[in-house]
C-alpha positions in Angstrom: 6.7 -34.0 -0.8 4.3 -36.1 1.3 5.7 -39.4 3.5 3.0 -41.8 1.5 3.6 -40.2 -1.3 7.4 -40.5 -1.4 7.0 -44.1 -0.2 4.6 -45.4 -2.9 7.2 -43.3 -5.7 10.5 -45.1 -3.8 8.6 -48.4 -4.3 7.7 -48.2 -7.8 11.6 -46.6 -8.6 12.9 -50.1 -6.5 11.6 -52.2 -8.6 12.7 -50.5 -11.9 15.5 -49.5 -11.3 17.1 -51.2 -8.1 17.5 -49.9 -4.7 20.5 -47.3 -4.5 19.5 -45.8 -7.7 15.9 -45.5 -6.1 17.6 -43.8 -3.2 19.4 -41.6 -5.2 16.8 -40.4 -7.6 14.3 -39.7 -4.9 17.0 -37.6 -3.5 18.0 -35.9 -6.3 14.3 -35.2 -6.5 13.3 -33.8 -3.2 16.7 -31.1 -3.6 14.8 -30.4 -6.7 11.0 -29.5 -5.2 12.9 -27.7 -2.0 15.8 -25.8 -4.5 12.5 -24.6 -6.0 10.6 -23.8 -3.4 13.6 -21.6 -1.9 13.1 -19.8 -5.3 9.7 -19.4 -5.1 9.7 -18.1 -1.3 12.8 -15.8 -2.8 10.8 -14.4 -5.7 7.7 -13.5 -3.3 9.3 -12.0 -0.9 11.1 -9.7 -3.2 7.7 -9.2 -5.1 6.2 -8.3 -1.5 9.3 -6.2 -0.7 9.2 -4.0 -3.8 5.2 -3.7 -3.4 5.0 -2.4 0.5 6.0 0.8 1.4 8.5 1.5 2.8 8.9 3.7 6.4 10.6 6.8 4.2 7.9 6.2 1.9 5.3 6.7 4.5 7.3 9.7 5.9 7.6 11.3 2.5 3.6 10.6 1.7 2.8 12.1 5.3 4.7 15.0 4.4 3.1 15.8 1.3 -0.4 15.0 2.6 0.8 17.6 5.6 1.6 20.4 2.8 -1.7 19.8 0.7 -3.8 20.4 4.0 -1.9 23.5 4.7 -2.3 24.5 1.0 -6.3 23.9 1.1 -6.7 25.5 4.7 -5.1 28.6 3.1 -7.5 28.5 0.0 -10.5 27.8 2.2 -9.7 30.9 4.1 -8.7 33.3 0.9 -12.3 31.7 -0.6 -14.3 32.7 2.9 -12.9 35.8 2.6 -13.7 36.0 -1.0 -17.6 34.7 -0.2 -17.7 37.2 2.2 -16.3 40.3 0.4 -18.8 39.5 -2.6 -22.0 39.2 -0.4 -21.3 42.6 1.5 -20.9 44.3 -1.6 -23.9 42.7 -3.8 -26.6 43.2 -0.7 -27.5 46.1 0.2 -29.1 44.6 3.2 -25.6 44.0 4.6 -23.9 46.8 4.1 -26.7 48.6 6.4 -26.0 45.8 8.7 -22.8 46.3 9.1 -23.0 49.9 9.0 -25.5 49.7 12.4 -23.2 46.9 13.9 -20.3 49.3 13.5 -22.5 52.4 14.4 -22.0 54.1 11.8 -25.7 54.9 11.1 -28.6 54.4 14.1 
């Protein structure tokens, strides 16, 4: 709580109520406002904590991203292959191609 602030409240309470009572109420107050903001400072942390990853989290992601690149490096192979297969044996052109590149045929 601000210093003016708490002054101005500890005045108007004094007057009402008497000094010690003042004293004591503000008191009573302030453990109030800092009990709560302990609680709020727990509750976001946790709320932070069980939002960020974690360092086996990360490790367990990297190891999954590591196993789908190995997985789409092997299918980007068998499809090459695949391309490659399919447009030797649909062109004509290619087949004599290779056939000369081989030397097969002159």
């Amino acid at each position: 709580m601000s210093t003016t602030l708490s002054i101005e409240i500890y005045e108007i309470l004094e007057e009402k109520l008497g000094k010690n009572e003042a004293k004591a109420f503000l008191k009573a107050v302030e453990a109030l406002i800092d009990e709560i903001s302990l609680k709020r400072k727990i509750e976001t942390k946790e709320d932070w904590n069980s939002e960020l990853a974690t360092k086996a989290d990360i490790v367990r992601l990297e190891g999954k991203i590591e196993t789908i690149k190995i997985d789409i490096e092997w299918k980007l192979k068998l499809y090459f292959i695949i391309l490659l297969f399919t447009i030797i044996l649909v062109s004509p052109k290619a087949i004599d191609l290779i056939a000369k590149l081989l030397g097969v045929v002159k």
